[in-house]
C-alpha positions in Angstrom: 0.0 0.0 0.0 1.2 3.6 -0.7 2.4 5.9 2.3 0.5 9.1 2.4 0.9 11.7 0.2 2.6 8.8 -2.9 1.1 8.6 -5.5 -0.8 6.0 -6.6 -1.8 4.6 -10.2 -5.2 3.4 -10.8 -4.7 3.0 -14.6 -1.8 1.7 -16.7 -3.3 1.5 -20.3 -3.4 5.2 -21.6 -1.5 6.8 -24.3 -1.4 9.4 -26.7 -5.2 10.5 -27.7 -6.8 7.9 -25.1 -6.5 9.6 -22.0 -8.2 9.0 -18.6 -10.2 11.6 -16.8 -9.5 14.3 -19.5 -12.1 15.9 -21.3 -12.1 16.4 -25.4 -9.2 19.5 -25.6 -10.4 22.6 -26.4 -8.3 24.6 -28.9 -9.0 28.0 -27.4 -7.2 26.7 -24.0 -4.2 25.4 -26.7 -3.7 28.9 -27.8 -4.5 30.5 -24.5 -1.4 27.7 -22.8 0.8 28.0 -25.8 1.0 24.1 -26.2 -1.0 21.2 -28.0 -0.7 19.4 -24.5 -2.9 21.5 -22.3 -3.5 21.5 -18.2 -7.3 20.4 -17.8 -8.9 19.8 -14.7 -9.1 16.2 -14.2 -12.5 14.8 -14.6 -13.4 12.6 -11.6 -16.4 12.4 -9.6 -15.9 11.0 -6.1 -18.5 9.1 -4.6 -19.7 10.8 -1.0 -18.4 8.5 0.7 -14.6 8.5 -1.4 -14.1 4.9 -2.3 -15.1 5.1 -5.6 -13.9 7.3 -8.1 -15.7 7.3 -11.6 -14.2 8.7 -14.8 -14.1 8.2 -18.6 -11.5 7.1 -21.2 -11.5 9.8 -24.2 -10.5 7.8 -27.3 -9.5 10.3 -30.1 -6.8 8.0 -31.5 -8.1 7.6 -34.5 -10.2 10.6 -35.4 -8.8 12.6 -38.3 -7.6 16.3 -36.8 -8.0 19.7 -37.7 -4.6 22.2 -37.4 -4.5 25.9 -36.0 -2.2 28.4 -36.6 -0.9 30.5 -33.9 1.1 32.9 -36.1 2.7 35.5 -33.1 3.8 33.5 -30.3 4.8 35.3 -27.8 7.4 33.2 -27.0 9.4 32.2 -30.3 9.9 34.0 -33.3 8.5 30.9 -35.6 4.7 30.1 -35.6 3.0 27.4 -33.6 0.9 24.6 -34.7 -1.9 22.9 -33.0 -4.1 19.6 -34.1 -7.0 19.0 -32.6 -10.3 16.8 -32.9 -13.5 18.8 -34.2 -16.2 16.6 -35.4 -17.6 17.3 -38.9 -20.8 16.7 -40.8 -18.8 13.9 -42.9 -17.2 11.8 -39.9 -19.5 9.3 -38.5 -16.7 7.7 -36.3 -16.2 10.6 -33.8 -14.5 10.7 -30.5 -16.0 8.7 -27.5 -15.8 8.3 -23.8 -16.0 5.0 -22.0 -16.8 5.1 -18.4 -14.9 3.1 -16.2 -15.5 3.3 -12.1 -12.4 2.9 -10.0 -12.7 1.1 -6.4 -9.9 2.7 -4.7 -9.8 0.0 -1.2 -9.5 -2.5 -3.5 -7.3 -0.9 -6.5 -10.2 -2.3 -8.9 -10.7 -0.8 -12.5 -14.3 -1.8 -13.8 -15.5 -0.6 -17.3 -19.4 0.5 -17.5 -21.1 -1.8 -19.8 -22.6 0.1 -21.9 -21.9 1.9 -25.6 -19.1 4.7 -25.2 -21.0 7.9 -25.4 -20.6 9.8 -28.7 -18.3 13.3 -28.0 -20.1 15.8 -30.6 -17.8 18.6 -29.0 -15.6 19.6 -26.8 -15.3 18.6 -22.8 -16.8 15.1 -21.7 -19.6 13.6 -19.7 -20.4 14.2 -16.0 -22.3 11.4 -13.7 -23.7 12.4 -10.7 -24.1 9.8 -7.2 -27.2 8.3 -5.9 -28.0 5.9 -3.5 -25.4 6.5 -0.8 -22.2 5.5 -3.0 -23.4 3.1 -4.9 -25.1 3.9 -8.1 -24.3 6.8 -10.5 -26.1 8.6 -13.3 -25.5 9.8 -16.5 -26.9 11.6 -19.4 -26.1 10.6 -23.1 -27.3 12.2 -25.8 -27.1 10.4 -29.4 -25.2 12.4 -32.5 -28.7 14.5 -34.1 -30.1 15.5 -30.9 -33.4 13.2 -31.5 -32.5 10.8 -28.9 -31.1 11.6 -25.3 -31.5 9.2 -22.4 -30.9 9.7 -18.4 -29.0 6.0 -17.5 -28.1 4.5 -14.2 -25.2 2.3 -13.3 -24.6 0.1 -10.7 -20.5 1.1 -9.2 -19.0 -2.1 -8.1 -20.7 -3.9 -11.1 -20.9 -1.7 -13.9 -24.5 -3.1 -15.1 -26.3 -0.3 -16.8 -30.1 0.6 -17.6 -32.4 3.0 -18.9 -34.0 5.5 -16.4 -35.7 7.7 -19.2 -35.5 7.4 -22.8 -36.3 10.9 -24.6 -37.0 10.7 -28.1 -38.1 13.8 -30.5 -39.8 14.1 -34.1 -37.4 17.0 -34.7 -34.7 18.4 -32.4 -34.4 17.6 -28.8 -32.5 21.1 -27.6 -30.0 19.8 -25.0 -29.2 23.4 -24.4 -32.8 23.8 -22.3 -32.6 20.3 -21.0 -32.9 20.5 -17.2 -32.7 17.3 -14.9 -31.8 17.1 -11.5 -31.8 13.8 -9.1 -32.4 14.1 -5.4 -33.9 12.2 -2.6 -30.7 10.0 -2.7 -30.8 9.3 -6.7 -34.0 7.2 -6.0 -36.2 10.5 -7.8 -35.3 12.5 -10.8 -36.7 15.9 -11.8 -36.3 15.6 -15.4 -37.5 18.5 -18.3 -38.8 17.6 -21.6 -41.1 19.1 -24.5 -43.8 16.4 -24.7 -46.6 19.1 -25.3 -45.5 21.3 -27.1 -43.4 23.6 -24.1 -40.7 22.8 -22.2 -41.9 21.6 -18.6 -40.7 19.5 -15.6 -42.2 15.9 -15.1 -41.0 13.7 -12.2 -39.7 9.8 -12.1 -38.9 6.8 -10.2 -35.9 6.6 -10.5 -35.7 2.8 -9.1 -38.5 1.9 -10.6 -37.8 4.1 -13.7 -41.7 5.0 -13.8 -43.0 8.8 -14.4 -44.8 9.4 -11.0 -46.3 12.7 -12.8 -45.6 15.9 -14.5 -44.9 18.8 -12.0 -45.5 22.1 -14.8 -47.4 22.5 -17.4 -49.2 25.4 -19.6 -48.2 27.8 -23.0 -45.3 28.7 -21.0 -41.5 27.1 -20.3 -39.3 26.2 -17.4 -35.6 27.7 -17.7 -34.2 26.5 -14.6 -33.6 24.3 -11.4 -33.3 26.8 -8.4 -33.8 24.5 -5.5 -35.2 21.3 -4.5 -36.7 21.0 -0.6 -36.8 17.5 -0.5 -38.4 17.4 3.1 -41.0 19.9 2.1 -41.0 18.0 -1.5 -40.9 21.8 -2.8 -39.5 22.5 -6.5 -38.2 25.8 -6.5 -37.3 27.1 -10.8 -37.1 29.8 -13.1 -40.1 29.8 -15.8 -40.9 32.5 -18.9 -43.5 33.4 -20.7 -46.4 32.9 -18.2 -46.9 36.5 -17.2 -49.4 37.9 -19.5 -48.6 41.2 -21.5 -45.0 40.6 -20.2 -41.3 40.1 -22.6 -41.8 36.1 -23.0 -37.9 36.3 -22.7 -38.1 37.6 -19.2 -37.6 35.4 -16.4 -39.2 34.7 -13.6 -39.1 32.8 -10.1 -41.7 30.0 -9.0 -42.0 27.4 -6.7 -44.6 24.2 -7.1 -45.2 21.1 -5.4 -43.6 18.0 -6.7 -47.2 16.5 -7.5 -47.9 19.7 -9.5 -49.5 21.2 -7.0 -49.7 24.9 -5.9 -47.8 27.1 -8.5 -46.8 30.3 -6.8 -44.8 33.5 -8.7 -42.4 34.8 -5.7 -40.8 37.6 -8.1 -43.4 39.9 -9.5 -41.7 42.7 -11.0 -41.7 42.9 -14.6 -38.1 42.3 -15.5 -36.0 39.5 -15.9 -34.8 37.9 -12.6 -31.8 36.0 -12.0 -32.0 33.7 -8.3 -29.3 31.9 -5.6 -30.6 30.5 -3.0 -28.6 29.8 -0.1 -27.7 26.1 0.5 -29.9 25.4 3.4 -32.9 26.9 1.3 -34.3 29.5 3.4 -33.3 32.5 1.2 -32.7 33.7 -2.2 -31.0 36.2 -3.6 -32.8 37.7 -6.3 -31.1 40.1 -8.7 -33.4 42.0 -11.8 
């Protein structure tokens, strides 16, 4: 075993353009460093309880590159050169990331089993911990943006299922998808655009079962503000409710997870930007 402070290797298969824990490279942060070989932060998610530590392999090896031209460096006279990976209409094998969980008491390395997730740009996945350490969740969203799923693994196994399966006619805009779990991973709040307008519906996340949809009306959701999970309060950003109002303006709400008891808290007409503090209690509203 390692002394404290050594460090210890959990991996020993990487090389050049299949790297653990690092996202896809961004070539603004290339030209920004100076180098082709840029400082990222490391992408691992420790479990609460920090014996598991899950991460992804980003496979670029054989993804043809694009080159940049940094034509002043500010540190040699000659220009600077810098390939990179930037997925084009005409590649259909793009870069992926498999997800691999490392148990760190026992030095294990085990591979999710499920299809590496698609990188359509730069950066990588995130997972987020349920069920006291021992399951994680995922998001993957399929090249198109017709077909995005919510997916659960189990840590020390790596067995993976479906929690929800989101599936368009035309675009699915992952830029105004909001999901959230809570209640220890075993609920998710989860946004889609069944009926027309994007609007929070809750699941079962163990069962993965839609308990019921929280918002609905001509009118969207923008946000997640705060979940009080003892008072089973959702707390969000909406726009477009307010009649005779900017539909662009945003504005605070808070419902009941059963859909229950829709309440504006910021009335003024403008467009309002929240933090709440982390017990809840408060909110900082700025307009």
């Amino acid at each position: 075993n390692p002394k404290p402070g050594e460090p210890m290797p959990l991996s020993r298969d990487g090389e050049r353009h299949y790297d653990y824990a690092t996202p896809l490279p961004n070539p603004m942060m290339m030209l920004q460093q100076g180098k082709e070989d840029i400082v990222q932060t490391p992408a691992v998610f420790w479990s609460p309880d920090s014996t598991n530590v899950p991460t992804y392999v980003m496979d670029q090896r054989n993804f043809p590159r694009l080159t940049m031209t940094l034509s002043n460096p500010k540190d040699q006279f000659r220009p600077k050169y810098f390939s990179y990976a930037y997925p084009l209409p005409v590649d259909f094998d793009l870069p992926t990331s498999k997800l691999v969980v490392f148990d760190i008491p026992k030095r294990k390395q085990t591979f999710v089993a499920a299809r590496p997730l698609v990188q359509l740009y730069y950066g990588g996945p995130r997972v987020d911990w349920a069920a006291e350490s021992k399951r994680v969740m995922y998001r993957e969203i399929e090249r198109g943006y017709a077909h995005v799923r919510l997916r659960d693994v189990d840590a020390a196994s790596g067995v993976s299922r479906d929690i929800i399966n989101e599936t368009g006619g035309g675009l699915i805009s992952t830029s105004v998808l909001v999901t959230r779990p809570f209640n220890g991973g075993r609920e998710v709040v989860w946004s889609a655009e069944r009926d027309g307008w994007n609007h929070f519906y809750l699941y079962d996340a163990e069962k993965a079962v839609l308990k019921n949809q929280i918002t609905k009306g001509e009118w969207i959701i923008r946000s997640i503000d705060h979940i009080d999970e003892a008072n089973r309060v959702l707390y969000f950003s909406g726009a477009g409710r307010e009649a005779g109002r900017d539909p662009y303006l945003r504005h605070a709400y808070k419902v009941n997870l059963d859909g229950t008891g829709l309440t504006l808290l910021t009335p003024e007409d403008a467009d309002h930007t929240v933090s709440f503090s982390p017990d809840g209690r408060y909110f900082v509203d700025a307009y």
